[in-house]
SEDO-716310 format. One record per residue (C-alpha): x, y negated, z; residue in three letters. Coordinates in pm, whole numbers, plus 32768, in hexadecimal, padded with zeros to 4 digits. Last residue first. Example, Ala and Ser with C-alpha at 12.3 -4.5 7.8 and 13.67 -1.06 7.14 Angstrom:
BEGIN
8557806A82CASER 84CE81C2830CALA 
//
This chain:
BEGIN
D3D2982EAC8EUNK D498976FAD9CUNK D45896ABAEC1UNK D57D9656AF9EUNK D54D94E9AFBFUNK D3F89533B07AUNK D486960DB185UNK D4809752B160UNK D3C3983BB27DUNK D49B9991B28CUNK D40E9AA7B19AUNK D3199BC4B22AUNK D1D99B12B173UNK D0C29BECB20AUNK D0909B45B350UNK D0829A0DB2CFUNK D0A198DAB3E1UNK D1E499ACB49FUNK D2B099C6B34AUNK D3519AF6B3A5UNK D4B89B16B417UNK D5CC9B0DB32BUNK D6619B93B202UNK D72C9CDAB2A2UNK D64F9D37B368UNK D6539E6CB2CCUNK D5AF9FC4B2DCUNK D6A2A0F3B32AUNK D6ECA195B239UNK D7BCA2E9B1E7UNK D714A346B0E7UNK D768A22EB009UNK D8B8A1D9B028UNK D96AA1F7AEDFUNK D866A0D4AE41UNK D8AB9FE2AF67UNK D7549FA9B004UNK D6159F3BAFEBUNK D5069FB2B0C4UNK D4D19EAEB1A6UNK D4CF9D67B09EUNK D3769D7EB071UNK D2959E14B1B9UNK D1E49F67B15AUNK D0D29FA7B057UNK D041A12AAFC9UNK CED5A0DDAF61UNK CDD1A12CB00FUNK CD0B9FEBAFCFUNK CD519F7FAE48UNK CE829E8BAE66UNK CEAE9D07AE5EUNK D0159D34AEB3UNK D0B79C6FAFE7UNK D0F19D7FB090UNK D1E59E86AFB9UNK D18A9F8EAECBUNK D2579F1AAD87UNK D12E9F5CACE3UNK D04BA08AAD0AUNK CFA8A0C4ABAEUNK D151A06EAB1EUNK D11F9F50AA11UNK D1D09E54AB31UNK D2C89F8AABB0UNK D34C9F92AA62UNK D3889E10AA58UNK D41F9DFFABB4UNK D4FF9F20ABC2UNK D59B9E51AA5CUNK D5A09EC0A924UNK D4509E3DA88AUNK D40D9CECA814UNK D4639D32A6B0UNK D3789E47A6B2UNK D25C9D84A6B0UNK D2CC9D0EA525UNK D2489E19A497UNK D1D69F2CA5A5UNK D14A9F45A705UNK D064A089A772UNK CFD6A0B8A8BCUNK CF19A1CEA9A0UNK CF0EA2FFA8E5UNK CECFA44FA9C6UNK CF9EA5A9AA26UNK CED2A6B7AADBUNK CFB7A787AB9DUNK CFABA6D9ACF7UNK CF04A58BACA7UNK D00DA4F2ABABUNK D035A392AB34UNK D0ADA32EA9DBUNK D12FA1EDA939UNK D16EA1D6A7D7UNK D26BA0D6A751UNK D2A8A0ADA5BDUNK D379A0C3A49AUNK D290A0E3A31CUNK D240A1EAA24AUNK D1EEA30BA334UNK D1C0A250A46AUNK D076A22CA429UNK D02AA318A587UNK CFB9A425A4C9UNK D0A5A3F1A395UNK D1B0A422A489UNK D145A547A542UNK D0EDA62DA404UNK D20DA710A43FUNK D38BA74BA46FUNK D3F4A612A51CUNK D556A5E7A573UNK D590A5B2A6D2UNK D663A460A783UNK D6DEA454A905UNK D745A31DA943UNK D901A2C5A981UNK D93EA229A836UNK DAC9A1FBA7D2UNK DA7FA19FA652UNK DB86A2BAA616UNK DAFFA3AFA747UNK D9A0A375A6CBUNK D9E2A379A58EUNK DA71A4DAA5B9UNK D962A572A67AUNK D852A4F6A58EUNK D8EEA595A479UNK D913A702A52AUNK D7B1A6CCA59CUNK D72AA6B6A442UNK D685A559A3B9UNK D50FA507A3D9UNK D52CA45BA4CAUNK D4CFA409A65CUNK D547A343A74BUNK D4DAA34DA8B9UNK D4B4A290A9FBUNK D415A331AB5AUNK D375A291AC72UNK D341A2EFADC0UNK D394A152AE49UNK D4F6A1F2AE92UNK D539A265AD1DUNK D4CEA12BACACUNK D62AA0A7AD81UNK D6DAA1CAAD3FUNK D6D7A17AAB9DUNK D7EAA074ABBEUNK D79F9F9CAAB2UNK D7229FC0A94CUNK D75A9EBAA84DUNK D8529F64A78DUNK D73FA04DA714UNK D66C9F68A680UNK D77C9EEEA5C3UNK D793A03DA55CUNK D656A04AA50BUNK D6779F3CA42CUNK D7AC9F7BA386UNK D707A0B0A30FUNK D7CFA1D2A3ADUNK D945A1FAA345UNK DA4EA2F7A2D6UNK D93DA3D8A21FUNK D899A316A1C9UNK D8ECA16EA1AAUNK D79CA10CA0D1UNK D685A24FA15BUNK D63DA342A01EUNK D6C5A44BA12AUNK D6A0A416A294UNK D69CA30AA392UNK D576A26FA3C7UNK D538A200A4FEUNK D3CEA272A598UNK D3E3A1F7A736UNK D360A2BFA828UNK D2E4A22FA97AUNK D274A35AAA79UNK D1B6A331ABB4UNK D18CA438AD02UNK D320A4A9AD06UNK D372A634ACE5UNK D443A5E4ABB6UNK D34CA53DAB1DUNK D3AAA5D2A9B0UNK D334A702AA22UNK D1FAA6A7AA20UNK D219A653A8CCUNK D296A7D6A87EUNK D3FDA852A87EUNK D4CBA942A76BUNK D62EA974A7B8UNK D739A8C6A8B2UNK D7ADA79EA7E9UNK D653A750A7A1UNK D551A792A69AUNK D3DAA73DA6BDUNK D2B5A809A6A0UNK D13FA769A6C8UNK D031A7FAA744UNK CED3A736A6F0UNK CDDEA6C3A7D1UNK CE7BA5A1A848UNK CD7EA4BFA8CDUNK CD2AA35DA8ABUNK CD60A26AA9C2UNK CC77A13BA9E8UNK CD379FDAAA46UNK CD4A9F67AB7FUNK CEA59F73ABA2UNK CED49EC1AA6BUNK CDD99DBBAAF0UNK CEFF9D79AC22UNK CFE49D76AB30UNK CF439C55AA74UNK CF0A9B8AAB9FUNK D0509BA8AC15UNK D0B39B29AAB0UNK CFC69A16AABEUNK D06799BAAC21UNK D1D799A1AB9AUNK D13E98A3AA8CUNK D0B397F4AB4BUNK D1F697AAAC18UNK D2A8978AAAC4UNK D19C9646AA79UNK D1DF95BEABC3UNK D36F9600ABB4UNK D35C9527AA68UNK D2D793FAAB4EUNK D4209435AC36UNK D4E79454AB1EUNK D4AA9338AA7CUNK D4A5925EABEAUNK D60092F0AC40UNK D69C92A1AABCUNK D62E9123AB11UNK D6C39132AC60UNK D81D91EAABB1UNK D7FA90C0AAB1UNK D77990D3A989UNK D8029168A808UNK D6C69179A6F1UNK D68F92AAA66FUNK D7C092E7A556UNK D77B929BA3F9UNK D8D092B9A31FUNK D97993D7A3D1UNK 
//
């Protein structure tokens, strides 16, 4: 490379990043901010029924929650006309797809994840099991994608359901989506959050102490809250982390 930054010292590299962490730190809280409008946002209802096709027959949106109180479903497009079908999805998507962790961690904070195309189940099921993805994905049979402007473009809808009645509580597309992947990022657009303390949450809202509930992905079920990070900081009583010194500060 012909025009590095300049090279310093490890001081000089210290006092960079230390006046970069001020601008990430701000960063961190906008976001908080963000999600914490997201989950005051208005929800629209679903008033129409929509059909979806799993590996075990015909199943509604509801359905989709698999008995959990939110839903996030992502639109990939996999199906034909798509660059790559039938062997692939759209590189996108799939990239998309890659992304995705361990899905028993949402599954713990009552939340379910989704894909959804347009492709047959017999299609799905075998890129799946090539492209070795564990989410559940349904093929679309109606009007749902247009509906929810997923019908030309990827996207991430997030849904909340009060006994049978289904509603609309986020949508991120375009270059949103880039973020998402992580228990983190879908919980973030999710109308409850990651449901811990330290959120700036509606009252009534589901919230118990960060850190507790996690747990290895094959042993949730069987918890027992954790310890495991330390004891609360004793001058905020909703910050569950150990006090850091001033040296430890991070983003």
């Amino acid at each position: 490379m012909d025009h590095t930054p300049p090279i310093v010292s490890p001081q000089e590299w210290q006092t960079a990043w230390q006046e970069m962490l001020v601008r990430e730190k701000a960063a961190t809280r906008a976001r908080d901010a963000l999600a914490a409008a997201r989950r005051r946002m208005p929800w629209q209802a679903v008033e129409r029924q929509y059909v979806f096709e799993g590996p075990e027959g015909r199943v509604s949106l509801l359905d989709l929650f698999q008995g959990r109180r939110q839903l996030v479903l992502y639109r990939a497009f996999f199906e034909p006309g798509v660059g790559g079908w039938p062997r692939h999805a759209c590189r996108g998507c799939s990239m998309m797809a890659d992304h995705v962790g361990n899905l028993a961690h949402l599954n713990a904070r009552d939340t379910t994840l989704v894909f959804a195309s347009r492709a047959p189940q017999a299609d799905i099921v075998a890129l799946k099991e090539r492209m070795g993805w564990q989410m559940p994905w349904y093929t679309m049979t109606d009007g749902f994608d247009a509906d929810f402007g997923v019908d030309e473009w990827h996207g991430t809808n997030a849904f909340i359901h009060n006994g049978d009645k289904v509603f609309r509580t986020y949508f991120i597309n375009n270059r949103g989506d880039e973020a998402m992947g992580t228990t983190w990022s879908f919980l973030d657009m999710t109308a409850l959050g990651r449901q811990e303390l330290w959120e700036d949450s509606p009252e009534g809202y589901p919230r118990t102490p960060p850190y507790e509930w996690w747990d290895w992905h094959d042993s949730y079920g069987e918890h027992i809250p954790s310890r495991w990070f330390g004891d609360p900081d004793p001058d905020n009583p909703n910050d569950q982390r150990p006090p850091r010194r001033a040296d430890q500060e991070s983003a």
